[in-house]
Backbone as CSV, one residue per row, in Angstrom:
resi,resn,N_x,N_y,N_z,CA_x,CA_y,CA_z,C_x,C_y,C_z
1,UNK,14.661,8.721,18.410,14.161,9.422,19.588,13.054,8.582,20.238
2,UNK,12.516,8.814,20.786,11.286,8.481,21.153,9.859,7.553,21.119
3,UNK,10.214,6.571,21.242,8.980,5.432,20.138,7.787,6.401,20.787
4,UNK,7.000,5.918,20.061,5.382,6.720,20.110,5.118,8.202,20.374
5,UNK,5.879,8.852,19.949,5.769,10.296,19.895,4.376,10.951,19.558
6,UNK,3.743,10.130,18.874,2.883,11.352,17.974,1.746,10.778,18.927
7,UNK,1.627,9.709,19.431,0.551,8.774,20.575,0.768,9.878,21.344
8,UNK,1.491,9.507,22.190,1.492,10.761,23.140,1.466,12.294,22.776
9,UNK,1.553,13.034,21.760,1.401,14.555,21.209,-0.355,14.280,21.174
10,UNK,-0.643,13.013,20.515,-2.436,13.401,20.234,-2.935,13.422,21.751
11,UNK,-2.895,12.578,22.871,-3.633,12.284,24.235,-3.417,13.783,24.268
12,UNK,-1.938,14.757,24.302,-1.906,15.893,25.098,-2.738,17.148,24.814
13,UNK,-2.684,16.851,22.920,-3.516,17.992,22.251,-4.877,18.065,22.809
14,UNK,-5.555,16.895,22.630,-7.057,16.137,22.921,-6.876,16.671,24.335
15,UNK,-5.805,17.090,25.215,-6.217,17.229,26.891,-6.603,18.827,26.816
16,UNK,-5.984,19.349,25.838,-5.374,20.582,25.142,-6.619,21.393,24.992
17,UNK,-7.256,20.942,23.451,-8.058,21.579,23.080,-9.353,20.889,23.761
18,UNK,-9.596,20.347,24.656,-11.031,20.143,25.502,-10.747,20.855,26.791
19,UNK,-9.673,21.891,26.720,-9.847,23.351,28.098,-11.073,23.897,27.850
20,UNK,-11.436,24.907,28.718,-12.460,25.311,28.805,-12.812,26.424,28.354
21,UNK,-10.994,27.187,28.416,-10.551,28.674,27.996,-9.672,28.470,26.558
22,UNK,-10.095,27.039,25.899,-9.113,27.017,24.565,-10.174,27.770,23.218
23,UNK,-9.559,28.705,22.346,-8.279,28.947,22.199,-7.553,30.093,23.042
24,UNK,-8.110,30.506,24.013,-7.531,31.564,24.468,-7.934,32.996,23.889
25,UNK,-7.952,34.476,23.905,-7.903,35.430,23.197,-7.413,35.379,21.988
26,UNK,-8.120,35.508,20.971,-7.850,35.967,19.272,-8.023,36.893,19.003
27,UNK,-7.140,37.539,18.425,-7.742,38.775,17.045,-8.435,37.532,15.941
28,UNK,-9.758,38.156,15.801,-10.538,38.003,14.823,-10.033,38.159,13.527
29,UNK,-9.603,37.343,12.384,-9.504,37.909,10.930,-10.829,37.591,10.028
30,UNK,-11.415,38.724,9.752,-12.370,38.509,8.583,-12.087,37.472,7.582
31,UNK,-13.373,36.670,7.225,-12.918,35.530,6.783,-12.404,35.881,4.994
32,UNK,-12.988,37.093,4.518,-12.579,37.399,2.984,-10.996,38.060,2.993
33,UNK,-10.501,37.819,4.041,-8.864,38.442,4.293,-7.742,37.250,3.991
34,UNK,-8.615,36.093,3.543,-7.608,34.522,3.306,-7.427,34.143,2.078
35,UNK,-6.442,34.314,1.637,-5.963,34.328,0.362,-5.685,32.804,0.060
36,UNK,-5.326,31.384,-1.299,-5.275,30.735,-1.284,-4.021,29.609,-1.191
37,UNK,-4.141,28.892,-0.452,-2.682,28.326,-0.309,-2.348,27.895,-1.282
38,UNK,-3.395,26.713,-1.733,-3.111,26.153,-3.155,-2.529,26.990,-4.247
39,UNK,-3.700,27.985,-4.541,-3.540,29.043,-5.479,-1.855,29.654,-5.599
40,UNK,-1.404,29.949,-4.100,-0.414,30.320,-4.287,0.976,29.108,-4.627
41,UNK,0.702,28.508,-4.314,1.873,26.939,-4.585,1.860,27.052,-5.717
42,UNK,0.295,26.924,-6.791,0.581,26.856,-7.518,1.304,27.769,-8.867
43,UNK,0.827,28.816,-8.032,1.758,30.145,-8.789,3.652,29.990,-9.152
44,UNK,3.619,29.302,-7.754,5.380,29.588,-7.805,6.168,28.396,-7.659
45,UNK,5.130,27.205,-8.244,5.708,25.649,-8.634,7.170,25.363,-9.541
46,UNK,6.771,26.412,-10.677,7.812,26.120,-11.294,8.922,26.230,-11.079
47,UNK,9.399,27.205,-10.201,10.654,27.173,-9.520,10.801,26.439,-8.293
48,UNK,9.918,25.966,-7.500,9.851,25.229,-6.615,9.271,26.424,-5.111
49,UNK,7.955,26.272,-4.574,7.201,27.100,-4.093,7.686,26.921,-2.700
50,UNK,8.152,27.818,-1.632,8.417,28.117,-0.472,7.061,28.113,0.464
51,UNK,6.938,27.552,1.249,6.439,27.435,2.637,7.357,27.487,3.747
52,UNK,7.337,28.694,4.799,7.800,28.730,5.680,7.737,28.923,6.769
53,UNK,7.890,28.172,8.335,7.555,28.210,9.050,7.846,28.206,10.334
54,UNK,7.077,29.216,11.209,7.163,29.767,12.488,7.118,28.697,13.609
55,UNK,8.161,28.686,14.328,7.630,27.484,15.540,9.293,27.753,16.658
56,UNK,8.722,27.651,17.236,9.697,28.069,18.667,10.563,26.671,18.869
57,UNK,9.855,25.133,18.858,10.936,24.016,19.262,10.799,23.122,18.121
58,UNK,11.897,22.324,17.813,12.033,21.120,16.918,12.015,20.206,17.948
59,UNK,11.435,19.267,18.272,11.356,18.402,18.898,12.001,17.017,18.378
60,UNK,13.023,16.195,18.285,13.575,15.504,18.097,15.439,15.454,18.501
61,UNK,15.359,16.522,18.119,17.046,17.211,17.729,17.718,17.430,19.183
62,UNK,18.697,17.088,19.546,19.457,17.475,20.992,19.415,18.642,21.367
63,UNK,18.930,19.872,20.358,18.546,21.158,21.019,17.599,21.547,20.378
64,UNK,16.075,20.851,21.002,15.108,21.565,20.364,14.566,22.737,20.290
65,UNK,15.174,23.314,21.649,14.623,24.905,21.510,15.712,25.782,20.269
66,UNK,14.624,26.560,19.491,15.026,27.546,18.424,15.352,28.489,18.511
67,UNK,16.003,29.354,18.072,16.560,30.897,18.274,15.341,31.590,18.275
68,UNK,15.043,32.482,19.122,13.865,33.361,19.604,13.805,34.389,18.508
69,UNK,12.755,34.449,17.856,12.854,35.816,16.760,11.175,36.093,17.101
70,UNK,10.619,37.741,16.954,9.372,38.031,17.523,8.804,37.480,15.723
71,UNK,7.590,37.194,15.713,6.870,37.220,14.467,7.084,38.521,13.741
72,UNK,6.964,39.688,14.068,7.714,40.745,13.327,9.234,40.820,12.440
73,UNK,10.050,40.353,13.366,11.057,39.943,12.802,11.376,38.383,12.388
74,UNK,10.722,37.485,12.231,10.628,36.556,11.265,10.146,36.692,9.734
75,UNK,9.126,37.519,9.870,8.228,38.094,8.602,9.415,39.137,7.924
76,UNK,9.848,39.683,8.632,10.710,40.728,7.796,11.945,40.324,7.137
77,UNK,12.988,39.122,7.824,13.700,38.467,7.236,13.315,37.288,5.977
78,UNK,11.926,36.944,6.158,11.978,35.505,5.604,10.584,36.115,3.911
79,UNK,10.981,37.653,3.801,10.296,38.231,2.543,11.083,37.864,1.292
80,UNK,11.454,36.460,0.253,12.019,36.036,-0.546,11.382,35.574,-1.671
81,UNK,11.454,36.239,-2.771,10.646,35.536,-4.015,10.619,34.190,-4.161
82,UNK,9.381,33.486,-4.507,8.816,32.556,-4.261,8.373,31.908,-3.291
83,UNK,8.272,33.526,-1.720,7.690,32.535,-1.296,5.614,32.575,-1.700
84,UNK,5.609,31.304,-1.148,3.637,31.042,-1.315,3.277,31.399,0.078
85,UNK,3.688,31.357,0.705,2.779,31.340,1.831,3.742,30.869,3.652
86,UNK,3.016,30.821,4.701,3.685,30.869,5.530,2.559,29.828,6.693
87,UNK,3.669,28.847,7.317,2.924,28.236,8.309,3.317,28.389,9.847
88,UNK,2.604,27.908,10.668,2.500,28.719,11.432,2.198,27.318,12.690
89,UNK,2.838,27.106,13.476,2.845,26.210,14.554,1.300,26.014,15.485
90,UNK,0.962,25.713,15.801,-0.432,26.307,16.858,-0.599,25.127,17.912
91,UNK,0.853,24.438,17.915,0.366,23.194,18.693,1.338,23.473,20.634
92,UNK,0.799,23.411,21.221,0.922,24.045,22.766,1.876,22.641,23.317
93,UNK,1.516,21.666,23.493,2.388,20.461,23.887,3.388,20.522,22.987
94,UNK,4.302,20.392,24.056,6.108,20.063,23.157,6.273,20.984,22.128
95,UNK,5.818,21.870,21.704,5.807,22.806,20.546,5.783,24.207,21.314
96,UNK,5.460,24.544,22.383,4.772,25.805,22.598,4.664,26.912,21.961
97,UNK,3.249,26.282,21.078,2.733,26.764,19.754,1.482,27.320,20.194
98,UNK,0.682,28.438,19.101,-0.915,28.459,19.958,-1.502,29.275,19.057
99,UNK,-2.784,29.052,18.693,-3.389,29.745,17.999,-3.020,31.553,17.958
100,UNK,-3.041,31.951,18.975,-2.407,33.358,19.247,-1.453,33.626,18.149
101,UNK,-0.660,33.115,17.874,0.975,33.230,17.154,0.036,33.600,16.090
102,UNK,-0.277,32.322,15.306,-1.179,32.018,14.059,-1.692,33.639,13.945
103,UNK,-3.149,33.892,14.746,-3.028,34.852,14.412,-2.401,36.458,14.259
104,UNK,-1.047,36.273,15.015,-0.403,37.641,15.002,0.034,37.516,13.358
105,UNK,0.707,36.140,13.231,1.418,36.314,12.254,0.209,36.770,10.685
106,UNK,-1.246,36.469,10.947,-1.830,36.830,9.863,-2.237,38.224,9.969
107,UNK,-2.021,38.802,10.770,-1.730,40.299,11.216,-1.159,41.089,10.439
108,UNK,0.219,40.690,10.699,1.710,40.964,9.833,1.688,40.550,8.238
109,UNK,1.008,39.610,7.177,1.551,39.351,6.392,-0.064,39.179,5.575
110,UNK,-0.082,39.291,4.060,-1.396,39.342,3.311,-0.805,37.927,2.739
111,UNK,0.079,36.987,2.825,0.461,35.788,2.404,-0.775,34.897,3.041
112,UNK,-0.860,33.610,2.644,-1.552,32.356,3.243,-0.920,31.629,4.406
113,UNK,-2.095,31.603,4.909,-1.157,30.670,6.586,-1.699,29.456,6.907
114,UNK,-0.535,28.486,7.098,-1.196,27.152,6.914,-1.290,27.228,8.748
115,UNK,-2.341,26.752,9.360,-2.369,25.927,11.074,-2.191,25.022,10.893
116,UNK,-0.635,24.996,11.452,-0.103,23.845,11.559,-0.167,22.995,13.245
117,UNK,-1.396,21.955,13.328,-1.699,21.289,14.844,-1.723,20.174,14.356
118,UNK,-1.929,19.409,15.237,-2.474,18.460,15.005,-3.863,18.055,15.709
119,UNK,-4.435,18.394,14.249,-6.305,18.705,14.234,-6.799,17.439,14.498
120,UNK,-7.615,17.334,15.538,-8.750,16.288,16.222,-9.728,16.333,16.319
121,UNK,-10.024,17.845,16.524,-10.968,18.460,17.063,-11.935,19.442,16.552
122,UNK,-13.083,19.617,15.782,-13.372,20.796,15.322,-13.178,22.247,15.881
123,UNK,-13.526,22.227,16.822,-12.579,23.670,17.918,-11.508,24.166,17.399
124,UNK,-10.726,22.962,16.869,-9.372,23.402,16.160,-9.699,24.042,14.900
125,UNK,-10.802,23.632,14.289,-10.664,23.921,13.047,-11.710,25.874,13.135
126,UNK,-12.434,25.475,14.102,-13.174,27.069,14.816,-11.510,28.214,14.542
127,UNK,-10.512,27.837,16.103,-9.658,28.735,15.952,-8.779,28.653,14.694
128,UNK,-8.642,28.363,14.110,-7.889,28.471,12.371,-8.933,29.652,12.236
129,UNK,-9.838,29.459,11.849,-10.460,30.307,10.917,-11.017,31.575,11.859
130,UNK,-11.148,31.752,13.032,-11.008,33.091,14.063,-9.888,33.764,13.516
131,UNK,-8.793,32.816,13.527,-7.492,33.250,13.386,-6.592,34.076,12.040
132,UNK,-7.387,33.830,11.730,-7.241,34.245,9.843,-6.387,33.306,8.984
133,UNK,-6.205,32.218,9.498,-5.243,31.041,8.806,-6.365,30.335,7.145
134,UNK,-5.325,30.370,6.117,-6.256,29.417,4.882,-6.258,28.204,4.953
135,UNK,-5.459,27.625,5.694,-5.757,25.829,5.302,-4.902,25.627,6.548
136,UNK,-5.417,23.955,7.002,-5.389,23.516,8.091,-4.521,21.676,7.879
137,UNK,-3.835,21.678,8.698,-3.289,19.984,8.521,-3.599,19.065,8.786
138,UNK,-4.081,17.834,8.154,-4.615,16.921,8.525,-3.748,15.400,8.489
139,UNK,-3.389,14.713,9.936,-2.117,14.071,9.363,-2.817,12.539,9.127
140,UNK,-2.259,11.784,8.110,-2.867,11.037,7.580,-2.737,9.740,8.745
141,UNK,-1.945,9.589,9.137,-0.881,8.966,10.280,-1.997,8.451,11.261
142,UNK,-2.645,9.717,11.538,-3.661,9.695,12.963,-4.505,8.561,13.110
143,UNK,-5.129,8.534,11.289,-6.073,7.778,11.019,-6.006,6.129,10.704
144,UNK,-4.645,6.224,9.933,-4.025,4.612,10.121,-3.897,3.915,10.886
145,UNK,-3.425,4.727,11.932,-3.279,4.379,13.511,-4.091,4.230,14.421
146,UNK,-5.115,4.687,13.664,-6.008,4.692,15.131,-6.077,5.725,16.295
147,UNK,-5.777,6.680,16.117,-5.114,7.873,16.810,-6.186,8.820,17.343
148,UNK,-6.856,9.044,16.018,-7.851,10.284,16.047,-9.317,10.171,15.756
149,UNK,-10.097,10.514,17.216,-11.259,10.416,17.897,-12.490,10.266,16.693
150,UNK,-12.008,11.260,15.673,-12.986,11.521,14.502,-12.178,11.525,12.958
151,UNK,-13.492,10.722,12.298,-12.943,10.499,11.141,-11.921,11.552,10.636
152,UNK,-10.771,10.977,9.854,-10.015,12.555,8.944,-11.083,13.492,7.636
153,UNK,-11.580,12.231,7.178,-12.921,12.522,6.120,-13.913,13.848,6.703
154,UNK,-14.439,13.632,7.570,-15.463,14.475,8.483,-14.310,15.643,8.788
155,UNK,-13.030,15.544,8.950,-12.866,17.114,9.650,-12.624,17.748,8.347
156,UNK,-11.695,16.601,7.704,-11.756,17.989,6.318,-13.131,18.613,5.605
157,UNK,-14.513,17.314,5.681,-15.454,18.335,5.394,-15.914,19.679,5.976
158,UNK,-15.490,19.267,7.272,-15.972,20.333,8.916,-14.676,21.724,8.338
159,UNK,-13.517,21.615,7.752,-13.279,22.811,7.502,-13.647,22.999,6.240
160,UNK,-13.839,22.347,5.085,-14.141,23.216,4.031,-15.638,23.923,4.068
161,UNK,-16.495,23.265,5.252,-17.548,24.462,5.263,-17.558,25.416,5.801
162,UNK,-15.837,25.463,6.649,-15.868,26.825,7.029,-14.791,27.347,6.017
163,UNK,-14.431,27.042,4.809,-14.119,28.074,3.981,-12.587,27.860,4.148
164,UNK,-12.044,27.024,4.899,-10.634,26.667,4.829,-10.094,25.418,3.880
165,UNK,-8.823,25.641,3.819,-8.203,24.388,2.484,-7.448,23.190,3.854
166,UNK,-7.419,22.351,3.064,-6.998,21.072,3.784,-5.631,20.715,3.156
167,UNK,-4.308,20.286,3.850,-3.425,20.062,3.459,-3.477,18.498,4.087
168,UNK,-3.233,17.643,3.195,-3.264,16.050,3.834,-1.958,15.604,3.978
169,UNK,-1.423,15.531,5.017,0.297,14.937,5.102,0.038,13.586,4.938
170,UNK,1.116,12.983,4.588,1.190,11.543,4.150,2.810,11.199,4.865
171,UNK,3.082,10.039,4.917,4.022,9.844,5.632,5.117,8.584,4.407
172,UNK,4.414,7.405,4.415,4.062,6.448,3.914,4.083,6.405,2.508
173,UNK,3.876,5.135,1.690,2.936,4.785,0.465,1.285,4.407,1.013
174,UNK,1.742,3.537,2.730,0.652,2.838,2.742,-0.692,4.081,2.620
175,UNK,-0.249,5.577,3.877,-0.915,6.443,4.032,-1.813,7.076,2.691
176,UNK,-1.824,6.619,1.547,-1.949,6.863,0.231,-3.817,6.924,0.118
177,UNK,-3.594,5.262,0.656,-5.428,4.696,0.898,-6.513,6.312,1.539
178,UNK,-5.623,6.896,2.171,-6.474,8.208,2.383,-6.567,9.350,1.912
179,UNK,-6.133,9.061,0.695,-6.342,10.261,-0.449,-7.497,9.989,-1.247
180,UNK,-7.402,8.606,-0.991,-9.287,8.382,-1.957,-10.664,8.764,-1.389
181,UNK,-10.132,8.941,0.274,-11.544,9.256,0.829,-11.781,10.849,1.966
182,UNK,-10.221,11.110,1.532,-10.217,12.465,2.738,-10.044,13.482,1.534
183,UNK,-11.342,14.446,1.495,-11.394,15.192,0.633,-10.476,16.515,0.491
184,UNK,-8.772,16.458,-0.276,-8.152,17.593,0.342,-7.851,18.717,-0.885
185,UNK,-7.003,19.616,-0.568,-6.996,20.695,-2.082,-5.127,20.816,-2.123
186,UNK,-4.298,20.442,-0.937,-3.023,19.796,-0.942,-2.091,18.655,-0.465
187,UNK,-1.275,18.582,-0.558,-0.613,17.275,-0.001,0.838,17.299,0.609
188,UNK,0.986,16.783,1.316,2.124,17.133,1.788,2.784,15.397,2.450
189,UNK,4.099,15.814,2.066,5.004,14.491,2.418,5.738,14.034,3.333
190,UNK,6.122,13.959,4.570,6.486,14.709,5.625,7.827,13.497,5.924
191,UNK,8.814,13.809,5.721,10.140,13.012,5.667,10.224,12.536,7.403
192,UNK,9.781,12.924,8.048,9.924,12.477,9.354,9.036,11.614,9.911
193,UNK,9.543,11.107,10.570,8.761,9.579,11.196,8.111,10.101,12.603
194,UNK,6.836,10.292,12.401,5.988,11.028,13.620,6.515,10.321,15.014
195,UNK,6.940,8.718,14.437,6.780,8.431,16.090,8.146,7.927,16.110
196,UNK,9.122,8.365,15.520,10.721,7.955,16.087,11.710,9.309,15.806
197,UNK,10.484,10.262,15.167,11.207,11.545,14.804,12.559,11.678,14.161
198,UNK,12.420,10.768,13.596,13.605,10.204,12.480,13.473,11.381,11.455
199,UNK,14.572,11.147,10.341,14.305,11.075,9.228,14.174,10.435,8.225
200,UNK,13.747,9.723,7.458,13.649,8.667,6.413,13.388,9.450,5.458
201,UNK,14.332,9.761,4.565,14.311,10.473,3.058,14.203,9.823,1.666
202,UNK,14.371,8.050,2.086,13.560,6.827,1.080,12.209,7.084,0.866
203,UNK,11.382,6.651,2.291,10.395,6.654,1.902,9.629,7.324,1.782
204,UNK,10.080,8.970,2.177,9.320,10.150,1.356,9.079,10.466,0.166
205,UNK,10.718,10.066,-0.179,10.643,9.944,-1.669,9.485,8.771,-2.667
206,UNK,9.540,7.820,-2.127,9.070,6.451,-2.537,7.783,7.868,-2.437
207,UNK,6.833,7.962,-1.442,5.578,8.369,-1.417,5.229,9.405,-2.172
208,UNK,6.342,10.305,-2.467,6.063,11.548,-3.241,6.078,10.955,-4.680
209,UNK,6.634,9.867,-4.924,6.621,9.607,-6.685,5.362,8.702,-6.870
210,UNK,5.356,8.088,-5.629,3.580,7.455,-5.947,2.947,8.822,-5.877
211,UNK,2.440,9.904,-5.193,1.915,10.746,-4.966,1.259,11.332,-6.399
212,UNK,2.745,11.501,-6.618,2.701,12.486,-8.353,2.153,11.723,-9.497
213,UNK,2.074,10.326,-9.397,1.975,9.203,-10.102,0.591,9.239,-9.904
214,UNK,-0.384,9.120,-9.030,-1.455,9.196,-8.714,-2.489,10.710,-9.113
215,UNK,-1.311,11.460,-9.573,-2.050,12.663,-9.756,-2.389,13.691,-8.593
216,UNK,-1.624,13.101,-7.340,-2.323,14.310,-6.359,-1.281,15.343,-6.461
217,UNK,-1.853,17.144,-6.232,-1.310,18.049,-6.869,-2.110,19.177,-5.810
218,UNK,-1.398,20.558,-5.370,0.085,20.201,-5.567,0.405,19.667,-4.391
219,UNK,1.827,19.033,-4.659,2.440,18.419,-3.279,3.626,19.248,-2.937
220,UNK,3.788,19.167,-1.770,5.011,19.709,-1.020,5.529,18.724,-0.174
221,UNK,7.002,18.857,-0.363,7.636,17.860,0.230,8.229,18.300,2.157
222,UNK,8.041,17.849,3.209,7.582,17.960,4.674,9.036,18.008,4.771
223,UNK,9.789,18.496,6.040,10.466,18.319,7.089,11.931,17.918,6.323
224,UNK,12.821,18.388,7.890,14.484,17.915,7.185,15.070,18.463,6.094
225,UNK,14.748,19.837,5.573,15.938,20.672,4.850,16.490,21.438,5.439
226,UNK,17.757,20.530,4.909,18.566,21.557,6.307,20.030,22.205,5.219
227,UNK,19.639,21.987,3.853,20.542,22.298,2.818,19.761,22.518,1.372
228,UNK,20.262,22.805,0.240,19.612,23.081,-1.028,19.537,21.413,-1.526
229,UNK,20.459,20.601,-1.348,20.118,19.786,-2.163,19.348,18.813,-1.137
230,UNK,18.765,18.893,0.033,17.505,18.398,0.553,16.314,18.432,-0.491
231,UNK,16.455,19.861,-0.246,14.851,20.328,-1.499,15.351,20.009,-2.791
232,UNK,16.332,19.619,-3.525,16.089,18.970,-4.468,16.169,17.897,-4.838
233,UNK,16.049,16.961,-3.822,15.482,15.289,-3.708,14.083,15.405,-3.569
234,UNK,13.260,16.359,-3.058,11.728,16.625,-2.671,11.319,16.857,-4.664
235,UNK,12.215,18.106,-4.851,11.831,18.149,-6.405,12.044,17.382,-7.163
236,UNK,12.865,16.570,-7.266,13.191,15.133,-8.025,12.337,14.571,-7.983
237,UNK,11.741,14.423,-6.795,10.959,12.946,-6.564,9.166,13.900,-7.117
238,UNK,8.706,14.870,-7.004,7.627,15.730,-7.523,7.153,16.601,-6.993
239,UNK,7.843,16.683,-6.242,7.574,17.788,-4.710,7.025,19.367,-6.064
240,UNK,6.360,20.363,-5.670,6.169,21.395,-6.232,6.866,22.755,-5.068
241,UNK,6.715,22.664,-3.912,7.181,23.059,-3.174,7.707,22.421,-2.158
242,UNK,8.492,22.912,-1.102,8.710,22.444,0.348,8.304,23.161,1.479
243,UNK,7.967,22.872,2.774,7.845,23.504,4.086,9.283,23.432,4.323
244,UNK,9.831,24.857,5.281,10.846,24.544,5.954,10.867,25.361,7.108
245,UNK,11.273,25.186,8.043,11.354,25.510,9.508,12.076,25.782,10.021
246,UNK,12.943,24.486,11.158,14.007,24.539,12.024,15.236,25.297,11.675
247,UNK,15.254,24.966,10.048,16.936,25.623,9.151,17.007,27.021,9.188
248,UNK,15.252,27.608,8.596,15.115,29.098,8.676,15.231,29.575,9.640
249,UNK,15.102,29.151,11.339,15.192,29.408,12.371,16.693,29.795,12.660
250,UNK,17.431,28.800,12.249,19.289,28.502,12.741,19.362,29.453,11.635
251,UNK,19.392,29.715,10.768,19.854,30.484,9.948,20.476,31.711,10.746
252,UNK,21.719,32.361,9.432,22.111,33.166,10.371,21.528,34.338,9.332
253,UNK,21.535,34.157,8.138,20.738,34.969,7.031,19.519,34.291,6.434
254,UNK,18.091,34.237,6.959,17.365,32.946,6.227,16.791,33.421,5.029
255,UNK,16.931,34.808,4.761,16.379,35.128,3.570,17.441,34.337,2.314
256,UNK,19.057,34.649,2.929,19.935,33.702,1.384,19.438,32.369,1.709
257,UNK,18.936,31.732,2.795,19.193,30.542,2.724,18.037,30.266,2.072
258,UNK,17.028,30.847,2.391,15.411,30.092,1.110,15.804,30.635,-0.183
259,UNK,16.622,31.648,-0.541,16.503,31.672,-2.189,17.628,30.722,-2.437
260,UNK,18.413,29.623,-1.900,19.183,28.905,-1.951,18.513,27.558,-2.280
261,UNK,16.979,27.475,-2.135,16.470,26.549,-2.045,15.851,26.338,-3.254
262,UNK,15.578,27.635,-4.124,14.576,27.114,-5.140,15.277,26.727,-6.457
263,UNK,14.644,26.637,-7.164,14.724,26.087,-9.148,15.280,24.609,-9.183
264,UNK,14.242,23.964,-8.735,14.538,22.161,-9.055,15.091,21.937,-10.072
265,UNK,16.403,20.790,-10.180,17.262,20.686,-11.096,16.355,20.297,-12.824
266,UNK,16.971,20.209,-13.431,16.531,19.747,-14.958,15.745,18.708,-14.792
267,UNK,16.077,17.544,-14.164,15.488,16.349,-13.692,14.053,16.230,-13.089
268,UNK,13.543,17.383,-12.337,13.142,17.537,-11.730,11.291,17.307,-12.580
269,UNK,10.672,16.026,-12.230,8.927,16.030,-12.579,8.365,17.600,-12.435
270,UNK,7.364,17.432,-13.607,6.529,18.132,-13.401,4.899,18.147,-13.995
């Protein structure tokens, strides 16, 4: 798709969140109403922990717009043992995502909600936690690149003093170098190539077995299940859980299709 995708997603966010009226109207969630993301991954690792997530477009795919379901009826279909928790889009460019959603959906559900943006900005990390969301994404990508205005180090401190968890996506092996200095409580692997919106399912893998090798915990393996034995190349390689999205969207039943997803084969690290 697209060379420099994620170049151009950061200029738009950065045009984004320096409005004047961003984030727009929130319901307020009390901040003792945020339950733990980690905590919960790690509850339901052993079978392989569900993250699932809300977002209106896939951006890459010849039809990125998604089947329209209200957050009410996403939450009510996608209630499947094991899941941990639920993420939640908040990004307005090419996504038309927005803090708003975020918080309806923590409205609807006593689960953990990851804000899923792409964070630049402390503002961003303000509406997460207005919003009632537990942990926030930080993509490792930004910082390799040169991308993002402010250190990744500094925002994850800037949310854990507001009481939120940091999920660090990694893309790479190289992206690795920023696990020694970006202080996070998860990890995440993200099979897609920010700026060709590919998929590359090598070198996720490659990164998730350095990952596990390195001790970072827990990890979840990013993007592109679009079948059961997707998520169990994520668990092979050490994945503890996966995010999944676009599939739960197309789904025509997504509740069979996530319990289709869990109990990593025999093989499967742990």
């Amino acid at each position: 798709m697209t060379p420099g995708f994620l170049a151009e997603l950061v200029r738009e966010v950065i045009a984004d969140v320096q409005r004047d009226d961003y984030p727009g109207e929130l319901r307020t969630v009390p901040p003792d109403a945020r339950p733990s993301l980690r905590t919960a991954v790690d509850r339901e690792k052993d079978a392989g922990a569900l993250v699932v997530e809300f977002k209106r477009v896939s951006p890459g795919r010849p039809d990125p717009a998604l089947p329209v379901r209200t957050l009410e009826e996403f939450v009510n279909v996608t209630g499947v043992p094991g899941l941990a928790g639920y993420s939640c889009v908040a990004t307005k460019p090419r996504f038309d995502g927005s803090p708003a959603d975020v918080a309806e959906l923590a409205a609807r559900t006593a689960l953990p909600i990851l804000f899923k943006d792409v964070v630049v900005d402390p503002r961003q990390l303000d509406a997460a936690l207005r919003c009632g969301a537990s942990a926030v994404l930080l993509i490792a990508r930004l910082e390799t690149e040169g991308l993002c205005p402010r250190p990744l180090a500094d925002l994850s401190r800037d949310a854990h003093e507001r009481g939120l968890e940091v999920l660090l996506e990694l893309h790479d092996p190289a992206d690795l170098v920023l696990a020694d200095r970006v202080p996070a409580d998860l990890y995440g692997v993200n099979a897609r190539n920010l700026d060709s919106l590919t998929i590359d399912r090598p070198t996720a893998e490659r990164t998730l077995e350095e990952a596990w090798n390195r001790g970072l915990k827990p990890l979840l393996g990013l993007s592109g299940i679009e079948r059961p034995a997707d998520a169990r190349r994520f668990f092979d390689a050490g994945a503890d859980g996966v995010l999944v999205g676009s599939a739960v969207a197309r789904a025509a039943d997504p509740a069979a299709f996530l319990r289709s997803l869990r109990g990593p084969p025999a093989g499967a690290r742990r």
